[in-house]
C-alpha positions in Angstrom: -17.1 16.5 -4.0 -14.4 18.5 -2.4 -10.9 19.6 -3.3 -8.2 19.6 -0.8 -8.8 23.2 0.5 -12.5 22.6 0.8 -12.5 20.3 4.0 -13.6 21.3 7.0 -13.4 20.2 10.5 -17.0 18.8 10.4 -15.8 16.6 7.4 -12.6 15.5 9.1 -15.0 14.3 12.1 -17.2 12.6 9.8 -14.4 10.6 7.8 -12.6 9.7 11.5 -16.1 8.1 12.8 -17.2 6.5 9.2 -13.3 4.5 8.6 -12.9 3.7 12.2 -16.5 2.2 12.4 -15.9 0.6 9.2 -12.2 -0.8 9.7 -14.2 -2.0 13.2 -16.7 -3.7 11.4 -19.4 -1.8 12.7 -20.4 0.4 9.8 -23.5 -0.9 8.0 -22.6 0.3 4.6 -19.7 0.4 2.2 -16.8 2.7 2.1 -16.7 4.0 -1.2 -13.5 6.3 -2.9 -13.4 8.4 -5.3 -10.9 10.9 -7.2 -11.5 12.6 -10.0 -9.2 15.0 -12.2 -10.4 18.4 -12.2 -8.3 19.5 -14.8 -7.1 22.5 -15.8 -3.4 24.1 -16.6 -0.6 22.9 -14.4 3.3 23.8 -14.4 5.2 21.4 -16.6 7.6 19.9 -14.1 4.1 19.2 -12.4 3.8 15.1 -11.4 1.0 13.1 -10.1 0.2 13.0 -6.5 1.4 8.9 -6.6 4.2 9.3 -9.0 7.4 7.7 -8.5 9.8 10.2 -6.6 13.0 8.2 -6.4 14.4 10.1 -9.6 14.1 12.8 -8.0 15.2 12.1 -4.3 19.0 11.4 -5.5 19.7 14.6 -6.1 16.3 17.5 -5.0 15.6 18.8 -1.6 12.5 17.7 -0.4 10.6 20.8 -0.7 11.4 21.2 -4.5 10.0 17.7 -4.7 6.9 18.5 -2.6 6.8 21.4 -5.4 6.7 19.9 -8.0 3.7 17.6 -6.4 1.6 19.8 -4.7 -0.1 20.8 -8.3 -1.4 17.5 -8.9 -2.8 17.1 -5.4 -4.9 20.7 -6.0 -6.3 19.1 -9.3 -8.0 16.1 -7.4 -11.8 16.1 -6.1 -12.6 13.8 -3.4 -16.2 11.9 -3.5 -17.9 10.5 -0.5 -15.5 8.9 2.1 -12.5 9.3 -0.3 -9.7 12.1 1.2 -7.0 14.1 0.5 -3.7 12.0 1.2 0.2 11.6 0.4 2.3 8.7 0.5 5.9 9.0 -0.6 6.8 6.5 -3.6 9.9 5.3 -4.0 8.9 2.1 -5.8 9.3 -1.8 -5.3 12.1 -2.6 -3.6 13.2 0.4 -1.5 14.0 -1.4 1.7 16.9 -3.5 0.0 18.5 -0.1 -1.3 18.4 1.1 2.7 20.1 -2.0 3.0 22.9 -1.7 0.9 21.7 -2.6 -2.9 22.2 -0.1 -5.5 19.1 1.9 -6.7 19.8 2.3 -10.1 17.2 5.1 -12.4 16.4 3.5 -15.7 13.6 5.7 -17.9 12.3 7.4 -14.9 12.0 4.2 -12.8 14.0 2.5 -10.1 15.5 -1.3 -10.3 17.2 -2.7 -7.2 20.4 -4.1 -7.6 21.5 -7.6 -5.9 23.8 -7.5 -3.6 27.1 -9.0 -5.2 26.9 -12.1 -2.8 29.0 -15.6 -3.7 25.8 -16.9 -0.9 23.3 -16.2 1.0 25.6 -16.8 4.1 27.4 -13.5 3.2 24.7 -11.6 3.7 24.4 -8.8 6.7 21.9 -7.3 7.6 21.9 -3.8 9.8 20.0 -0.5 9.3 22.5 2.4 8.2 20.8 5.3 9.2 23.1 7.6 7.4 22.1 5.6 4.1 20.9 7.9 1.4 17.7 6.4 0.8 16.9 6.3 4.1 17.4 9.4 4.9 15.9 11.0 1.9 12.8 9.0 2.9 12.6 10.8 6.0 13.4 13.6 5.0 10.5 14.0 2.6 8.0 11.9 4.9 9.0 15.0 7.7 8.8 17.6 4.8 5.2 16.5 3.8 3.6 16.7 6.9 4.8 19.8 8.0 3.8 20.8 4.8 0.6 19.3 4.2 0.2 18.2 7.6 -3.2 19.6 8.2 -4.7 19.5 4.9 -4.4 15.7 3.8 -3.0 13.0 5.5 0.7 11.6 5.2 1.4 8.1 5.1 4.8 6.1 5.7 6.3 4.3 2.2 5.5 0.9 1.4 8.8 -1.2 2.8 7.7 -4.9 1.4 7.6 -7.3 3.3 10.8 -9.5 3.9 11.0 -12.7 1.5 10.2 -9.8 -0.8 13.2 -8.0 0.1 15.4 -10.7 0.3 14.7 -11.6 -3.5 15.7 -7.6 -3.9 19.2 -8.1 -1.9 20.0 -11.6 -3.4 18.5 -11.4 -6.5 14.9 -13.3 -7.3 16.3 -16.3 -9.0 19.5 -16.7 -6.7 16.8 -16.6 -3.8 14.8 -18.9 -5.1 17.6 -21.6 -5.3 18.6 -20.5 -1.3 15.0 -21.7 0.0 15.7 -25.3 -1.2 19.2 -25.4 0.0 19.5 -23.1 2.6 16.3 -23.3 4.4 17.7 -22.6 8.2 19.6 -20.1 6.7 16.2 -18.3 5.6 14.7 -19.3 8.8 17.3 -16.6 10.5 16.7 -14.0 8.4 13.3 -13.2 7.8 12.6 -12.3 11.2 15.8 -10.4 11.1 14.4 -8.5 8.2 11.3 -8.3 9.8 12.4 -6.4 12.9 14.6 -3.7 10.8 11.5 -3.2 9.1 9.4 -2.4 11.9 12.0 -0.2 13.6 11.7 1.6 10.0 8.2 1.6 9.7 7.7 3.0 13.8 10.1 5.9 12.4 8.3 7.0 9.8 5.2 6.7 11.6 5.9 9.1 14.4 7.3 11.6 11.6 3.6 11.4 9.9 1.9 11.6 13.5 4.2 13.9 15.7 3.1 17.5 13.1 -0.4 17.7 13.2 -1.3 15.1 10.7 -4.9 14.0 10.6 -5.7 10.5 12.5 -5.7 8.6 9.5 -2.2 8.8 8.4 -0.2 5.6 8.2 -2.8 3.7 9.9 -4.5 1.7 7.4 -1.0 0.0 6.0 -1.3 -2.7 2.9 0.8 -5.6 3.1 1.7 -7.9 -0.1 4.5 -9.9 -1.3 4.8 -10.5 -4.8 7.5 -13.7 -3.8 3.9 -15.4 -2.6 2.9 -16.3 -6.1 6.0 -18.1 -7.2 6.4 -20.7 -3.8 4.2 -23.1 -3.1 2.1 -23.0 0.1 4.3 -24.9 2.6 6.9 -22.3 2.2 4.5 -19.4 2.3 3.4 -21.2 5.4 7.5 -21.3 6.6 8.3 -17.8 5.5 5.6 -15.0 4.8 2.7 -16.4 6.9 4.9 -15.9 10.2 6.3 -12.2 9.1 2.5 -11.4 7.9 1.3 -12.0 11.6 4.0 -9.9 13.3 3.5 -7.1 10.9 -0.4 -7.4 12.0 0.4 -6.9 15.7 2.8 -4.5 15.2 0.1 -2.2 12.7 -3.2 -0.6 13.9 -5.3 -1.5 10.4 -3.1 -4.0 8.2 -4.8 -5.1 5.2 -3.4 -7.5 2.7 -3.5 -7.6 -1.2 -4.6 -11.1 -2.4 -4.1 -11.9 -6.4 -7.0 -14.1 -6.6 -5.6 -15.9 -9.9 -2.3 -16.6 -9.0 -2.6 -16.4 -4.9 -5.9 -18.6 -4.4 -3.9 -21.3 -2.6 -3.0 -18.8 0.1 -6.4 -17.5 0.8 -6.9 -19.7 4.4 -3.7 -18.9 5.8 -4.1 -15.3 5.0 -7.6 -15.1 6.6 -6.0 -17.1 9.5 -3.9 -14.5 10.5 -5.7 -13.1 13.8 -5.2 -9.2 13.6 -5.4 -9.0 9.9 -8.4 -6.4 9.3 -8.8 -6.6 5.3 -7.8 -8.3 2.6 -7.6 -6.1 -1.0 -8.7 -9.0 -3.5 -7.4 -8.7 -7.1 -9.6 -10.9 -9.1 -7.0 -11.4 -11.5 -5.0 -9.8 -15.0 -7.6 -11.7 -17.3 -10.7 -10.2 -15.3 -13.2 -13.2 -14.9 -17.2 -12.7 -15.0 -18.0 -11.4 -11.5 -19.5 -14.9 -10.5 -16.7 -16.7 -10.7 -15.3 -14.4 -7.4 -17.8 -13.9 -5.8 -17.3 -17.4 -3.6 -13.6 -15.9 -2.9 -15.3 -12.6 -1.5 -17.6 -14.3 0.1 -15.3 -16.5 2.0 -13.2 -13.7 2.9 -16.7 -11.6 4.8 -16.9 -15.3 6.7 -13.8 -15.0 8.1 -14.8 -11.8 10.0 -12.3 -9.6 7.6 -13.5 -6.6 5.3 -12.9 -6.5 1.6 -11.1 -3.9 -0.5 -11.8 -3.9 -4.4 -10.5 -1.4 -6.6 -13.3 -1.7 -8.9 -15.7 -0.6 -12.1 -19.5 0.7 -10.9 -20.9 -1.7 -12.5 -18.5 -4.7 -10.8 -19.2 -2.6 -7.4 -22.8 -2.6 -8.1 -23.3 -5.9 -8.9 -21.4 -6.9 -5.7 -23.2 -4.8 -3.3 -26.3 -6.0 -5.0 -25.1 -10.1 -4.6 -23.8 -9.5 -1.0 -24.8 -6.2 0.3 -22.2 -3.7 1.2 -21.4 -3.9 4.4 -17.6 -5.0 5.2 -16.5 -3.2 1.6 -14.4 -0.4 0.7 -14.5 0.3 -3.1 -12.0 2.6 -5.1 -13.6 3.3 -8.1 -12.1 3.4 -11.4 -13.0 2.3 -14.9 -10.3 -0.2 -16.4 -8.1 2.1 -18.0 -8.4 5.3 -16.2 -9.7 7.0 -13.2 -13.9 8.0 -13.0 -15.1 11.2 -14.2 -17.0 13.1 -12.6 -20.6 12.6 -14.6 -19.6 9.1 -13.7 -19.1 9.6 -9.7 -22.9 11.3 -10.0 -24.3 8.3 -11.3 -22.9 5.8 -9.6 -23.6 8.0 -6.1 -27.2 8.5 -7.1 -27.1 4.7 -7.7 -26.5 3.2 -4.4 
């Protein structure tokens, strides 16, 4: 256990061989994270480490918001291969508002606005990069690593992927209605999306990598699409299978997030995506027994791709006791908040 002073270089070294040996598919054991809560008195304006920050980017510099942050971060205590990073969160959506929708703050949380479009054909798409979101993304992404840059590791913000944000810019029901009229239309603009995503995403990365930050900042990027549950599989095949691949040979270790209730029909094309790493499975809301996954986890280790499971010890146990742990990553948590640290102990001594 360690807080985000206490690494050394030793442990850096050690974290840099274990991930990239595991993310290779060359480390014999799991990967297992965990954060704990130290506790202890804490300035009020104080927020978590992975709190939403777009109420706060309209209108604070970055380093207030950093500030108000940085508390939280010192609270944490990292177990086994779990480390100290930052990833700015701006919430769902935040590529439509750099493309013109309006990011409107309701109780402490952002909604995207739809563009006010008569159709889909009036739609443009082109990066401002004097748009306010965009540059306040920037500007905290830059602010946290030369902040933090050598004590945790900064990560770009999650920018969808692009049916996703298309539902954002049009609106989700509007969108939906487009694919069955104006599929050529569609056809044009995802890859459109996809490429001003990637310029986006290569910007932010060389702000994380071009301060000092560690090695594992930005690299191991999560992709999902919450669009993927609510289309059947011939147009996930038409319109997030291709934008899935480029965004795989475009990152170093993509993995993607798999609902394995409501996105089961997608589970072959995902794993047929060649430079997809990992897939994060999601068993589902209603939590079924573990055996009734298992087969899903099972399929996915075939494929050649690792597994990420945010999951109870006892789930992670009985897993690694079913199928070994090898190919794993766990985060550990219990269902309705994050492990103590009497609980880390035992799970540790455990395995």
């Amino acid at each position: 256990m360690k807080s985000i002073d206490a690494f050394t270089e030793s442990d850096w070294s050690r974290l840099e061989a274990d991930w990239r040996a595991w993310w290779q598919g060359e480390l014999e054991r799991p990967l297992i994270s965990i954060i704990t809560d130290h506790g202890g008195s804490q300035p009020a304006a104080a927020l978590p480490p992975d709190a939403s920050i777009a109420p706060l980017a309209a209108s604070l510099p970055a380093g207030e918001i950093l500030d108000q942050l940085e508390p939280g971060l010192g609270r944490q205590r990292y177990w086994a291969d779990a480390y100290p990073q930052f990833v700015p969160n701006f919430g769902l959506g935040i590529s439509a508002a750099v493309l013109g929708s309006e990011l409107r703050l309701i109780d402490g949380a952002s909604w995207m606005l739809p563009l006010q479009l008569d159709t889909l054909d009036d739609l443009t798409l082109e990066l401002d990069q004097d748009n306010l979101w965009w540059r306040r993304a920037q500007e905290i992404t830059s602010a946290a690593a030369a902040r933090w840059g050598m004590r945790l590791a900064v990560g770009p913000i999650d920018l969808g992927t692009s049916l996703d944000t298309l539902a954002y810019l049009r609106g989700e029901e509007a969108l939906y209605g487009e694919l069955a009229r104006q599929p050529k239309l569609v056809d044009r603009l995802i890859p459109a999306l996809t490429d001003i995503q990637l310029a986006m995403s290569a910007q932010l990365q060389q702000l994380c990598e071009g301060t000092g930050v560690r090695w594992l900042s930005g690299k191991g990027t999560l992709l999902s699409s919450f669009t993927a549950a609510m289309i059947s599989p011939r147009m996930f095949k038409r319109w997030i299978l291709p934008d899935l691949e480029r965004r795989c040979q475009a990152l170093a270790y993509p993995s993607c997030f798999l609902d394995g209730e409501r996105g089961r029909h997608t589970l072959e094309m995902v794993l047929s995506i060649p430079g997809l790493s990992a897939v994060q499975y999601y068993p589902g809301s209603e939590q079924p027994p573990l055996e009734q996954w298992l087969p899903h986890l099972q399929r996915i280790r075939e494929a050649g791709k690792r597994c990420q499971l945010w999951a109870a010890p006892e789930t992670a146990l009985g897993i690694i006791e079913a199928m070994g742990g090898s190919g794993f990553h766990f985060t550990l948590i219990q269902p309705d908040r994050p492990l103590n640290a009497d609980e880390a102990e035992a799970f540790l001594s455990a395995i």
